[in-house]
C-alpha positions in Angstrom: 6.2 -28.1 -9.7 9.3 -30.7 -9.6 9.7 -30.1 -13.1 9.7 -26.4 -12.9 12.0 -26.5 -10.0 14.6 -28.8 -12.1 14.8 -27.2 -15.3 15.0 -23.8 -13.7 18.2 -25.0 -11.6 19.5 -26.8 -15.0 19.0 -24.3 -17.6 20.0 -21.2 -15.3 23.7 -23.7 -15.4 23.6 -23.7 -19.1 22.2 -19.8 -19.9 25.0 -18.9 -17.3 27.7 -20.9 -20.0 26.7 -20.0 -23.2 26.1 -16.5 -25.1 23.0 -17.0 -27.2 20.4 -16.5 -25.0 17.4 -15.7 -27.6 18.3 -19.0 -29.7 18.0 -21.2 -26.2 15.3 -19.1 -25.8 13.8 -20.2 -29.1 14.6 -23.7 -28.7 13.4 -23.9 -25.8 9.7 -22.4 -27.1 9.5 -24.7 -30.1 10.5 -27.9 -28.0 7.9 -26.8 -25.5 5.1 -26.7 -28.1 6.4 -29.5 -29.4 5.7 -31.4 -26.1 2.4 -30.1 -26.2 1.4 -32.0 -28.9 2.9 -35.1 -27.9 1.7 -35.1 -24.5 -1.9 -36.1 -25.0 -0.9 -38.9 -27.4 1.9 -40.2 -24.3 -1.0 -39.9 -22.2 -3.5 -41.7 -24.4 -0.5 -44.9 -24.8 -0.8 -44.9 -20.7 -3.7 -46.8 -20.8 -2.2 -50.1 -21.3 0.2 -49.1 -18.5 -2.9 -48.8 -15.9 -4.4 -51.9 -17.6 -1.2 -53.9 -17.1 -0.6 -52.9 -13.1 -4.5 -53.1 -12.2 -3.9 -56.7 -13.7 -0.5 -57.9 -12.2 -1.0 -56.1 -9.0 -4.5 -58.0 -8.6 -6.5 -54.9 -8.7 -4.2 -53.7 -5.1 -5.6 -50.0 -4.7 -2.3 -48.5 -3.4 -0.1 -49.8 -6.4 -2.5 -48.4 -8.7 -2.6 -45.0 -6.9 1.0 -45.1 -7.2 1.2 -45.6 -10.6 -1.8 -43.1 -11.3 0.7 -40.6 -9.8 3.7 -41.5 -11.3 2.3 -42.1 -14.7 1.9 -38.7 -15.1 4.8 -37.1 -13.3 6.6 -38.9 -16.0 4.9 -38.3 -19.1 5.1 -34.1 -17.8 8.0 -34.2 -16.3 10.4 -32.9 -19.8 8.0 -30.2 -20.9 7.6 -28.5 -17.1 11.3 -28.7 -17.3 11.3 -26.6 -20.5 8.9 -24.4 -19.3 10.7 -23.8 -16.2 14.2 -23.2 -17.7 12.8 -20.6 -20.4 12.3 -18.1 -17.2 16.3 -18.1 -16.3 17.2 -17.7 -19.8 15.2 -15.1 -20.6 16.4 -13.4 -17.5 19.9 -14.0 -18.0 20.1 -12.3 -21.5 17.9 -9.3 -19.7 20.8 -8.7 -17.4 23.6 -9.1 -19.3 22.1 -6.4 -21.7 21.1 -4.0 -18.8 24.9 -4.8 -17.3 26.3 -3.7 -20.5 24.0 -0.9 -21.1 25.2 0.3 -17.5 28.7 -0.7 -18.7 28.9 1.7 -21.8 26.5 4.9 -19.8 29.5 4.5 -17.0 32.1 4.7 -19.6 30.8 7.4 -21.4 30.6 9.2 -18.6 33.9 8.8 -17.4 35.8 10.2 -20.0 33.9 13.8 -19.9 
């Protein structure tokens, strides 16, 4: 939900700046399937990271709770941003075609 939350906020920022909606759009698609075909190798390479705490920590329960929680977070923290910012820019280049669309009727209908 943290990353959902963050890229939301960040990529309604950047749809706000730039013009071409659909290619962020795109990019951010391809980038998200991209991610999911990465994301069960990073969490396959995670193992060792488990190993390594449960060893240093002398097998201490809450530190490997901890990192059984974070571990994670990390590894699907970029792609939940993606998929959370691909809501805002699809939305922004809704409105801005609906606010010219209302734009052009009101103009039209101005100069009868």
């Amino acid at each position: 939900m943290a990353g959902l939350a963050l890229g939301s906020f960040t990529f309604d920022k950047l749809a706000d700046k730039r013009k071409d909606h659909l290619k962020l759009f795109t990019l951010l698609q391809i980038l998200v399937a991209l991610f999911a075909v990465v994301t069960p190798l990073l969490l396959r390479l995670s193992v060792p990271v488990y190993r390594y705490v449960y060893d240093a920590s002398n097998h201490n329960e809450l530190l490997m709770m901890i990192t059984r929680a974070l571990v994670p977070f990390i590894c699907l923290l970029a792609p939940t941003m993606l998929i959370g910012g691909t809501l805002p820019v699809r939305i922004s280049s809704v409105f801005i075609r609906l606010f010219i669309g209302l734009t052009r009727r009101a103009h039209k209908t101005d100069r009868r």
